[in-house]
One Martini backbone bead per residue (centre of mass of N, CA, C, O) as a GRO file, in nm:
protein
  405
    1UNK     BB    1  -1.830   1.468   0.985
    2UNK     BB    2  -2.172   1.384   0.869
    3UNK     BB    3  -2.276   1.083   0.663
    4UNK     BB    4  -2.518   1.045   0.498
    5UNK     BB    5  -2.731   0.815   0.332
    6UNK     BB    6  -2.638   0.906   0.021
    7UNK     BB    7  -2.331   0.910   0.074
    8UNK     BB    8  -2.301   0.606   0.153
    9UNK     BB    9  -2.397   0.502  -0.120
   10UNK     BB   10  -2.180   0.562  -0.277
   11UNK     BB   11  -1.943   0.448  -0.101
   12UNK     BB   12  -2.031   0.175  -0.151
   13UNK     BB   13  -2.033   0.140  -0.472
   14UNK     BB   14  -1.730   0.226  -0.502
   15UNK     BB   15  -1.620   0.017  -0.377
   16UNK     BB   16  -1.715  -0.215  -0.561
   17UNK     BB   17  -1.533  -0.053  -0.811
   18UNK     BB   18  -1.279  -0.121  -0.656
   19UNK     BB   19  -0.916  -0.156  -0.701
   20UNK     BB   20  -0.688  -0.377  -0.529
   21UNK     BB   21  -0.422  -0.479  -0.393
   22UNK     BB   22  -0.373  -0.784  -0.213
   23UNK     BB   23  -0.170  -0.582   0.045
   24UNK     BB   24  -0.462  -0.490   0.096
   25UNK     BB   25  -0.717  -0.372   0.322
   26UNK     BB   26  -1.035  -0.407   0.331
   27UNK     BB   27  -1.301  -0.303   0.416
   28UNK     BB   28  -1.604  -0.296   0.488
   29UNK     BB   29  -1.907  -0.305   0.243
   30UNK     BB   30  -2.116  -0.173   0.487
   31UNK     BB   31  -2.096   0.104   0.590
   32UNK     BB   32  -2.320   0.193   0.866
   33UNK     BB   33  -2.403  -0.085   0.936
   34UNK     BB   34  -2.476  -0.335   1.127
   35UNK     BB   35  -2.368  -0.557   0.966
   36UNK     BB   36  -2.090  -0.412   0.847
   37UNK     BB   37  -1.916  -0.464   1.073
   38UNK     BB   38  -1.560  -0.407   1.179
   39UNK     BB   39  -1.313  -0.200   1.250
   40UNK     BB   40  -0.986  -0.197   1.165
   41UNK     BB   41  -0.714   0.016   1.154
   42UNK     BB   42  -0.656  -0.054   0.900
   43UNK     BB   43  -0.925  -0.007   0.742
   44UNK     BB   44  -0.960   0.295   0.840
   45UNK     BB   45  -0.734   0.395   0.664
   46UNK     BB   46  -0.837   0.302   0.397
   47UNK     BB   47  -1.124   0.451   0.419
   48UNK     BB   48  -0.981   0.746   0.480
   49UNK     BB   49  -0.760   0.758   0.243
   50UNK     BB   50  -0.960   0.631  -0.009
   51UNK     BB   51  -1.281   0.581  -0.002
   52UNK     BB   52  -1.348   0.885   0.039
   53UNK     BB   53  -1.205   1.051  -0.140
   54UNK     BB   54  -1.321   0.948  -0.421
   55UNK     BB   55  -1.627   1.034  -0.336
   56UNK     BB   56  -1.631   1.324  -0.222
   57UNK     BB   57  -1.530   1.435  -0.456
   58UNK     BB   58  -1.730   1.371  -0.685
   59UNK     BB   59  -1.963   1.501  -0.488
   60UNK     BB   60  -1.814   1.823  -0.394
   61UNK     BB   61  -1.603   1.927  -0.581
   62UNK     BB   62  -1.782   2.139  -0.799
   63UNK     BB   63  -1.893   2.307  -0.588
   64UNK     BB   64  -1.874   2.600  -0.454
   65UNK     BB   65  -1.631   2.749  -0.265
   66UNK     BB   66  -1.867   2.839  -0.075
   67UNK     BB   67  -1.959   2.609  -0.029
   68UNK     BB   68  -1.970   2.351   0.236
   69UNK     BB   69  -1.874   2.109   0.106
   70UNK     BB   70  -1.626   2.194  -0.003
   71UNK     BB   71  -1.500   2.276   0.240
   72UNK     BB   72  -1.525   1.969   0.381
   73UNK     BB   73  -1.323   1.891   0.179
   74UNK     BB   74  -1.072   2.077   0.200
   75UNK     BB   75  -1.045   1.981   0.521
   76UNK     BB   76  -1.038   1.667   0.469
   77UNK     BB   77  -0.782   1.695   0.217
   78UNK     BB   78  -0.592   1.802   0.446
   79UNK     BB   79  -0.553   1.568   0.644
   80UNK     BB   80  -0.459   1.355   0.466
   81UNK     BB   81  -0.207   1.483   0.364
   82UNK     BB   82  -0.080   1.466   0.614
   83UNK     BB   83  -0.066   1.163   0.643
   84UNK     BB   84   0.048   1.057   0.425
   85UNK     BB   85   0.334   1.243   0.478
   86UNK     BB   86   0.383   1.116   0.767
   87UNK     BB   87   0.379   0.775   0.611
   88UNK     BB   88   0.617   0.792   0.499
   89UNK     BB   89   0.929   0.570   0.418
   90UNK     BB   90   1.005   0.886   0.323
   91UNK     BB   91   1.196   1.168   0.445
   92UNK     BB   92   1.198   1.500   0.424
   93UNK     BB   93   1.185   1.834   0.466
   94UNK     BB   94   0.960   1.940   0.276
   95UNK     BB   95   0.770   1.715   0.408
   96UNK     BB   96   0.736   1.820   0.648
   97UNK     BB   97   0.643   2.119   0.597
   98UNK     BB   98   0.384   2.011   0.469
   99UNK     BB   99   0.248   1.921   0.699
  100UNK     BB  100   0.232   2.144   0.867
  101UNK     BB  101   0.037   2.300   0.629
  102UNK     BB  102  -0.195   2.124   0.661
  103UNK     BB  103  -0.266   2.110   0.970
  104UNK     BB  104  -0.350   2.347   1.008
  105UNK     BB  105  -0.566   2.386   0.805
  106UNK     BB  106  -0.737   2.176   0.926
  107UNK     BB  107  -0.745   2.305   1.236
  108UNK     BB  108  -0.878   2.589   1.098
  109UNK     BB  109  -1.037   2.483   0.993
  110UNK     BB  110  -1.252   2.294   1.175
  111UNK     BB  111  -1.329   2.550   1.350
  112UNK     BB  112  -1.516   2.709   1.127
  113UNK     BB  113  -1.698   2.479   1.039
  114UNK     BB  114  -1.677   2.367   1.393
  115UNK     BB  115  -1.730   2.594   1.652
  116UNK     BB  116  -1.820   2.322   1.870
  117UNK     BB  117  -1.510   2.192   1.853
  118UNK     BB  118  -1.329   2.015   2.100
  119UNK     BB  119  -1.008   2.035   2.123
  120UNK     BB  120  -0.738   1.808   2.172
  121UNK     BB  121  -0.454   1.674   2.218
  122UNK     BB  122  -0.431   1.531   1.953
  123UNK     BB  123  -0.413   1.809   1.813
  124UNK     BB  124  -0.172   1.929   1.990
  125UNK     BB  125   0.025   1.696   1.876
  126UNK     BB  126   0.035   1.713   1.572
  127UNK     BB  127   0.177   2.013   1.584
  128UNK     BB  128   0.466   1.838   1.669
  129UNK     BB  129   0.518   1.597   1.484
  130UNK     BB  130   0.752   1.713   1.310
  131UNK     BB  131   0.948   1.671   1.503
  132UNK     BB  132   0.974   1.388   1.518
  133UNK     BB  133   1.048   1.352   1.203
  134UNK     BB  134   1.341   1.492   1.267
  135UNK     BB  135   1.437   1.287   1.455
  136UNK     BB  136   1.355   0.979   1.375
  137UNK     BB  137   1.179   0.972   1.100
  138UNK     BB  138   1.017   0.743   0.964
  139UNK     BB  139   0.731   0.598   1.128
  140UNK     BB  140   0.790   0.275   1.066
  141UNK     BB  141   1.036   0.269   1.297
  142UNK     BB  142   0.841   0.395   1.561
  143UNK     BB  143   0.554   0.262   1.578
  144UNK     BB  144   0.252   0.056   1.700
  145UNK     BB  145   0.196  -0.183   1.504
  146UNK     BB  146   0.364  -0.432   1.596
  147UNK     BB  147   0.229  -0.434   1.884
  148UNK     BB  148  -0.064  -0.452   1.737
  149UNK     BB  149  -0.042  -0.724   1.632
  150UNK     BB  150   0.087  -0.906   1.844
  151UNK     BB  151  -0.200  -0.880   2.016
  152UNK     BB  152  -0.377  -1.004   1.830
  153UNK     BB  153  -0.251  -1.276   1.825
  154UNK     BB  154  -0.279  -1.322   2.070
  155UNK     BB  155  -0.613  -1.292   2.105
  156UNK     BB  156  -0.632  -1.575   1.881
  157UNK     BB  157  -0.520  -1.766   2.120
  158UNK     BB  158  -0.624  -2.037   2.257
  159UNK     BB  159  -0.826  -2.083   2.561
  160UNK     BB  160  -0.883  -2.169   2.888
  161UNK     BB  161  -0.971  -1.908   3.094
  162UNK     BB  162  -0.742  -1.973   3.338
  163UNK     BB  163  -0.617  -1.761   3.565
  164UNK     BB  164  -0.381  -1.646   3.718
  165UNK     BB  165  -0.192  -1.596   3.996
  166UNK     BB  166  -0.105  -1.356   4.232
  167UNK     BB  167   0.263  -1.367   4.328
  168UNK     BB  168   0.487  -1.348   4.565
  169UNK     BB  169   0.836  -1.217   4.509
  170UNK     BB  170   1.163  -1.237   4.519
  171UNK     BB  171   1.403  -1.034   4.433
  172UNK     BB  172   1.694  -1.150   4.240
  173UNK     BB  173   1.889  -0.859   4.333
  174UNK     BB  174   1.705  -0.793   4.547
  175UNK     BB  175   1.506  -0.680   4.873
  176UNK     BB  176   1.267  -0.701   4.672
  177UNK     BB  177   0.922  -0.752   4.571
  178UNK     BB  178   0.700  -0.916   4.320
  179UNK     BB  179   0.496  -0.959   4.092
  180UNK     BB  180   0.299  -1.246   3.948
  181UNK     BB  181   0.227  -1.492   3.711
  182UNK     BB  182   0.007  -1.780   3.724
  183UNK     BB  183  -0.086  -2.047   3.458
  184UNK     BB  184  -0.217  -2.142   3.212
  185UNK     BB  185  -0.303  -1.921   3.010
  186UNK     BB  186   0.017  -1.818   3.017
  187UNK     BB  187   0.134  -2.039   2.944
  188UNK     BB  188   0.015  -2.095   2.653
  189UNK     BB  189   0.079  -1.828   2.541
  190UNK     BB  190   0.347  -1.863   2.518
  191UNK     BB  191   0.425  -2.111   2.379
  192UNK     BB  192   0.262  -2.066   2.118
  193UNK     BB  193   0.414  -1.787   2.051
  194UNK     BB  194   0.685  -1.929   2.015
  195UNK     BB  195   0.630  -2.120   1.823
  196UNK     BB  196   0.557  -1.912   1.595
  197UNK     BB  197   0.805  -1.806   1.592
  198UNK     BB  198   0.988  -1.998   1.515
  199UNK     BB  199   0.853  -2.047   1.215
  200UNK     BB  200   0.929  -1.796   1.110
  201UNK     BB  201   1.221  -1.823   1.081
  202UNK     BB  202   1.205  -2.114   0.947
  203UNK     BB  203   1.074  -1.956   0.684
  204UNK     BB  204   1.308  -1.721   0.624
  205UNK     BB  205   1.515  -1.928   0.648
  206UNK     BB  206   1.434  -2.184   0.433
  207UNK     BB  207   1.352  -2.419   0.192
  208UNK     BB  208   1.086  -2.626   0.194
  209UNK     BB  209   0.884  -2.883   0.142
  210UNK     BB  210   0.653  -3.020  -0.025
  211UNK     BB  211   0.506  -3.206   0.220
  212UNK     BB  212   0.473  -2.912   0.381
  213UNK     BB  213   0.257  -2.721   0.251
  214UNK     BB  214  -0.044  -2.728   0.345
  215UNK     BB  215   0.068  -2.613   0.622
  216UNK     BB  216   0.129  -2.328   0.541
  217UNK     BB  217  -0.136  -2.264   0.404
  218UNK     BB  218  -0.298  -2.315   0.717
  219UNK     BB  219  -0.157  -2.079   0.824
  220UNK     BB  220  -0.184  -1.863   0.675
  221UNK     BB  221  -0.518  -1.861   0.742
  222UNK     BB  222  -0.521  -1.864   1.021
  223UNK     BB  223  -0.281  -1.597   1.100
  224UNK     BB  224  -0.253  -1.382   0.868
  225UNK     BB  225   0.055  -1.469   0.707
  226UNK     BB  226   0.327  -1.391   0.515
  227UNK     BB  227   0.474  -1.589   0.322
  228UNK     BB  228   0.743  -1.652   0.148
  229UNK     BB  229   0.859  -1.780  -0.116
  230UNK     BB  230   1.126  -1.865  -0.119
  231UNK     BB  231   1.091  -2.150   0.076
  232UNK     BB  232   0.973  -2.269  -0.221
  233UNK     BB  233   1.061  -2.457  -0.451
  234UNK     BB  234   1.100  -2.470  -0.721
  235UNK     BB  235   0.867  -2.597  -0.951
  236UNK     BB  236   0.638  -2.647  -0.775
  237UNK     BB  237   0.339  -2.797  -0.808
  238UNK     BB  238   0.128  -2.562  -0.640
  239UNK     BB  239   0.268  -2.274  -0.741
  240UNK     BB  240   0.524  -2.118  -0.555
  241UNK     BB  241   0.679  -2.064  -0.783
  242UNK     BB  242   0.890  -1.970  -1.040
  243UNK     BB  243   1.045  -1.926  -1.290
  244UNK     BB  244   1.388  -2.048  -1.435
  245UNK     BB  245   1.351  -2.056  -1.783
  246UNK     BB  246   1.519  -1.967  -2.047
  247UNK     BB  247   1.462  -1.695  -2.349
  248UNK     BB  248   1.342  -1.596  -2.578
  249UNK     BB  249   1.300  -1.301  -2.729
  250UNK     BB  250   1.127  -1.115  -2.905
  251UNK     BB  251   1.187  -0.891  -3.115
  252UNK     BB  252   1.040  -0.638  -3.016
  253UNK     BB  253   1.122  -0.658  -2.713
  254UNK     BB  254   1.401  -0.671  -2.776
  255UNK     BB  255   1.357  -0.337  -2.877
  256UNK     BB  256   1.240  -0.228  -2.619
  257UNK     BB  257   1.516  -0.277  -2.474
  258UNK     BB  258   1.707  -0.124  -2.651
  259UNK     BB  259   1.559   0.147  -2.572
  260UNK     BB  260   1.628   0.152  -2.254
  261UNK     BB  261   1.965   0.105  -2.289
  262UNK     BB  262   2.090   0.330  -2.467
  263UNK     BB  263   2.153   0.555  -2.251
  264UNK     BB  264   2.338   0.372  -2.029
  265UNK     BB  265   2.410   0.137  -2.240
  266UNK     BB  266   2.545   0.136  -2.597
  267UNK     BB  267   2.811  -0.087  -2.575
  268UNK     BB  268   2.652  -0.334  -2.492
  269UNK     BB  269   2.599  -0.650  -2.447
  270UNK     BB  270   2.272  -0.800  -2.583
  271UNK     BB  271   2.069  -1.059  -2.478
  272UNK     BB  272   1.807  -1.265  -2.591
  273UNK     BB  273   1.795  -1.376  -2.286
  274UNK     BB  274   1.531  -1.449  -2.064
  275UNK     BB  275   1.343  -1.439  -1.745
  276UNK     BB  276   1.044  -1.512  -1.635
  277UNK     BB  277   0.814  -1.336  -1.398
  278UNK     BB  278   0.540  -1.387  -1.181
  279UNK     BB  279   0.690  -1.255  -0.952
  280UNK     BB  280   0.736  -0.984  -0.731
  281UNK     BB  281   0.884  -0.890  -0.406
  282UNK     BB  282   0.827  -0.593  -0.210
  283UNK     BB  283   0.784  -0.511   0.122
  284UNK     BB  284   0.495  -0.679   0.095
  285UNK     BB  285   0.498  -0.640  -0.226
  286UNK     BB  286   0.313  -0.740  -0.537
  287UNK     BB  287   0.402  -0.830  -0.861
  288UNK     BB  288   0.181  -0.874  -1.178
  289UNK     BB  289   0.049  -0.937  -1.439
  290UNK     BB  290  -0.174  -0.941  -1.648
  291UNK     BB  291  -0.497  -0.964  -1.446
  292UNK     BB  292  -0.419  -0.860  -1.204
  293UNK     BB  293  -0.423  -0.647  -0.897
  294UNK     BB  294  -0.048  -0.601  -0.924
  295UNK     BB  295  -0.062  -0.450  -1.234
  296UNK     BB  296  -0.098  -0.176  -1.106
  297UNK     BB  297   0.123   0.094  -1.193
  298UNK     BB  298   0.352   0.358  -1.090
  299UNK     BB  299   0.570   0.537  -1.281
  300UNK     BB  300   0.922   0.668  -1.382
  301UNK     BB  301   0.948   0.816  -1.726
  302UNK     BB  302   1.084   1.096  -1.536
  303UNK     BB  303   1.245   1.370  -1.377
  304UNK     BB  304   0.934   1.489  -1.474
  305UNK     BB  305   0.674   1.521  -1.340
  306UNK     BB  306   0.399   1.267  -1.349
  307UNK     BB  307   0.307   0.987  -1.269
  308UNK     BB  308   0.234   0.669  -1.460
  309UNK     BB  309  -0.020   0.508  -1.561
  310UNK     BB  310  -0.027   0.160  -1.566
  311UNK     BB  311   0.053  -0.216  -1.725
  312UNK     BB  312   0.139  -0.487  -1.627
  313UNK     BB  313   0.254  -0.765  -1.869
  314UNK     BB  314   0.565  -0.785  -1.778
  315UNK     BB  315   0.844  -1.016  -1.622
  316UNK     BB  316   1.227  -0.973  -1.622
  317UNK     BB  317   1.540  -1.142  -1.607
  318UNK     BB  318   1.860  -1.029  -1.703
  319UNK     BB  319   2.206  -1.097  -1.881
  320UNK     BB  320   2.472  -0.871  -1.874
  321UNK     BB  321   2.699  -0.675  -1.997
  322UNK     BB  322   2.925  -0.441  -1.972
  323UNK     BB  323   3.160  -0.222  -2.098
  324UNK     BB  324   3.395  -0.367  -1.896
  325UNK     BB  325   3.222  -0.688  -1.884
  326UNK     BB  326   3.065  -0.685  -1.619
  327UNK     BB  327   2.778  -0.869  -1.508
  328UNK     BB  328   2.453  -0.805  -1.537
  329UNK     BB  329   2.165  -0.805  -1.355
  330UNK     BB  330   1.801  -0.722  -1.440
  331UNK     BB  331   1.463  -0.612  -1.377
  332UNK     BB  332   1.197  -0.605  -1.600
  333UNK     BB  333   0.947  -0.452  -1.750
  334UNK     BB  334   0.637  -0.472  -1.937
  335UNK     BB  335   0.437  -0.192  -2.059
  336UNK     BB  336   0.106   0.011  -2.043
  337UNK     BB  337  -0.069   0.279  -2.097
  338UNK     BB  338  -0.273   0.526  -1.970
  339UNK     BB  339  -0.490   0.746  -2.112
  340UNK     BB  340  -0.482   1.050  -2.107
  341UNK     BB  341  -0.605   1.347  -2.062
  342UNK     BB  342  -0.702   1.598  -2.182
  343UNK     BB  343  -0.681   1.945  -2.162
  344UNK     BB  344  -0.959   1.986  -2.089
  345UNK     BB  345  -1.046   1.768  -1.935
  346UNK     BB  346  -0.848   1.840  -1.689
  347UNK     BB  347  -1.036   2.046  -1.617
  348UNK     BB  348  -1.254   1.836  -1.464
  349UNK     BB  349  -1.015   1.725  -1.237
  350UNK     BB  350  -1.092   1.721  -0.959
  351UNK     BB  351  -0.840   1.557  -0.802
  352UNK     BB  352  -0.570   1.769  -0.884
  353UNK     BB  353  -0.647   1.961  -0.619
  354UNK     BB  354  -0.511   1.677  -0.448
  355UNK     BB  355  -0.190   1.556  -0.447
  356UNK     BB  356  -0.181   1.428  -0.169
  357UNK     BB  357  -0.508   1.274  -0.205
  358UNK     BB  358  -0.678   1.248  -0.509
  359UNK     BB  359  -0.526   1.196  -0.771
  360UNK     BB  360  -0.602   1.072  -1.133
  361UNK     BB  361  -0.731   1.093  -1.435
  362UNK     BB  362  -0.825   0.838  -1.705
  363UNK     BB  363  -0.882   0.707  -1.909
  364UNK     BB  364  -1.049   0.397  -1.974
  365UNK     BB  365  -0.754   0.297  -2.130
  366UNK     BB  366  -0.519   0.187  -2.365
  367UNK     BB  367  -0.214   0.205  -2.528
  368UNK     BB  368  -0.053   0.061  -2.766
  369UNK     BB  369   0.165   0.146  -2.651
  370UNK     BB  370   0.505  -0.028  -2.565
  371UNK     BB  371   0.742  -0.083  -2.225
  372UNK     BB  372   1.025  -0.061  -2.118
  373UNK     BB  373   1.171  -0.113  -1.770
  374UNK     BB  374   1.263  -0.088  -1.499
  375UNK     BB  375   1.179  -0.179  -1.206
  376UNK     BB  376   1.260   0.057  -1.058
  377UNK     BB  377   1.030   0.239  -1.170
  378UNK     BB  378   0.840   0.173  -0.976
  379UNK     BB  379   0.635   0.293  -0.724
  380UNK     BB  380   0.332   0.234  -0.699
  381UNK     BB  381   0.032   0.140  -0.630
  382UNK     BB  382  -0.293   0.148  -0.748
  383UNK     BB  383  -0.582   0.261  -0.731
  384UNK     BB  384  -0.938   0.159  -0.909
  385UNK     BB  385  -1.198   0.367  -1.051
  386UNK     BB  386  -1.474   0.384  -1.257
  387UNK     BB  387  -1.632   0.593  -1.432
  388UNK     BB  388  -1.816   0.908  -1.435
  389UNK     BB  389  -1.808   1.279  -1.620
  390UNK     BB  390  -1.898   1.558  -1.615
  391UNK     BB  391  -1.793   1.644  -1.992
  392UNK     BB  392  -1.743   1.313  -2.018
  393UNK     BB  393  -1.817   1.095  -2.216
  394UNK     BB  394  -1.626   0.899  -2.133
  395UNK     BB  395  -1.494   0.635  -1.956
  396UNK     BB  396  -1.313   0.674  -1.669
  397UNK     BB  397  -0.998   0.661  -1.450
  398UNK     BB  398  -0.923   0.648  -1.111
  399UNK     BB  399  -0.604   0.711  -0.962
  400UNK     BB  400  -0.451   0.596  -0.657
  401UNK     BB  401  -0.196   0.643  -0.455
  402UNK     BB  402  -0.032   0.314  -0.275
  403UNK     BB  403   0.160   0.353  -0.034
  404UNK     BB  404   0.418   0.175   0.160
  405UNK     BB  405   0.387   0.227   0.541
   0.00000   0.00000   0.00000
């Protein structure tokens, strides 16, 4: 797939008014131009799955289904599909199933549309990924993303570019000889590396004085790694801590509260006491109330139907008796939904004919109603793109569910 300079235009465009949150990499802002930047692996995933989509939608979703850029996106939001399901954090069987009858769509338009291309082993190898999925799980446990940070980090290590020399020596168990190298190069890039790895260590398991908060905040900006906040104590003058002080709920809140609890636990002591939290962190993504870039998600308010784009107001943890009498504590959002489209308008909802790369539209705007949820509900962080869309009066907003893979 080619494409021009005004499709590029827009792609652009969109990129302008995408709003991710802050554990994403944004790819360069000005794709196809020479001065546009060079993609890294992870960019090029961020480009090809989140903005393109978008944009590619938008633009020939509309036209008629024998039209050829239509076939064009059909044939590409079914490879998106493929990838999104095999590169999720749990697998079904359900989800194999579903990878499988992607890929081959996308393997056979590929061929009906490009009947020029030369397909290579990596698409003959794409057809036997469900047997990997099936064997070892989801790929997260075993691609190469991590012996690929740790090459960037080695060639980010500053070096005299003086290489050692291969010199022979006898294996220390046998009477075999081997080759090895030494040199500056070589020592320098060990020891930074080891130096490096302790760090890191010590930043997970212990909690650092502000003496050197300085330090790790130059260390975060120079080697582009996320230190956890646990590290830092509370209250620390610098704000890399959370609030630690009880509060009472206001009434709202505290019936907000009560109406989430009342199906699991009706007969527990709910105290209005709780605990403000500005940030919580997991798997490597971080949650913050609006207007956070990190405080737009995708919430799961039943077991049926599909998940509701929210925003967080705010966040907090809880702590009460159950039935039994035993304390549990447990961290809750209020979130605020956006306001879903009309029945008519969904119908005009390009994004929903690809459920598992497309996302969907919601009118931009919240509604009055606010929810108390377990913090459990939240499924993922969604991308947001303020749109116009033919047929509808009104400045729509697209959201992309950007799962963390």
């Amino acid at each position: 797939m080619v494409l021009g300079e005004n499709t590029l235009k827009a792609i652009r465009e969109d990129m302008e008014r995408l709003r991710l949150p802050t554990w994403v990499t944004p790819p360069p802002k000005r794709p196809g131009e020479s001065k546009g930047g060079h993609f890294k692996a992870d960019e090029w995933k961020v480009f090809c799955t989140v903005n393109l989509p978008i944009t590619l939608t938008r633009l020939w979703g509309s036209k008629l289904e024998t039209n050829r850029y239509n076939r064009m996106l059909k044939n590409y939001m079914d490879l998106v599909s493929a990838v999104n399901i095999a590169t999720k954090r749990s697998i079904t069987s359900l989800d194999i199933v579903l990878y499988d009858g992607y890929i081959k769509l996308y393997l056979e338009g590929l061929l009906e549309l490009y009947p020029q291309t030369n397909l290579t082993p990596y698409h003959h190898l794409s057809l036997h990924f469900s047997t990997h999925l099936q064997r070892f799980g989801p790929t997260h446990a075993w691609r190469c993303y991590a012996f690929e940070r740790y090459n960037g980090q080695l060639q980010n290590l500053p070096d005299n570019h003086k290489f050692g020399k291969s010199i022979s020596q006898p294996h220390l168990y046998s009477d075999q000889f081997m080759l090895s190298s030494t040199g500056q190069l070589e020592t320098t890039k060990l020891l930074k590396f080891c130096r490096f790895q302790n760090l890191r260590i010590l930043f997970s398991e212990v909690r650092l004085p502000p003496e050197i908060h300085s330090i790790v905040t130059t260390m975060k900006t120079r080697f582009k790694v996320d230190i956890p906040e646990a590290i830092f104590p509370r209250r620390s003058p610098e704000g890399f801590g959370i609030a630690s002080r009880d509060l009472l709920m206001n009434s709202k809140d505290y019936q907000l509260l009560l109406e989430c609890l009342k199906t699991s636990e009706p007969d527990s002591s709910v105290p209005r006491k709780m605990m403000p939290l500005k940030t919580v962190n997991l798997l490597g993504r971080r949650f913050e109330a609006s207007p956070s870039k990190n405080s737009c998600v995708m919430v799961r308010l039943s077991d049926v139907g599909p998940f509701t784009a929210v925003t967080i107001q705010s966040i907090f943890s809880h702590t009460r008796q159950t039935i039994t009498g035993s304390p549990v504590t447990q961290k809750f959002v209020k979130i605020q939904p956006f306001e879903p489209l009309s029945p008519s308008h969904s119908l005009l909802d390009l994004y929903r004919r690809f459920p598992f790369s497309g996302g969907r539209l919601y009118y931009n705007r919240l509604i009055p109603e606010t929810k108390v949820v377990p913090f459990e509900s939240i499924v993922v962080h969604f991308g947001q793109t303020p749109m116009l869309i033919n047929g509808i009066t009104e400045e729509c907003l697209h959201t992309l569910p950007l799962p963390c893979t």
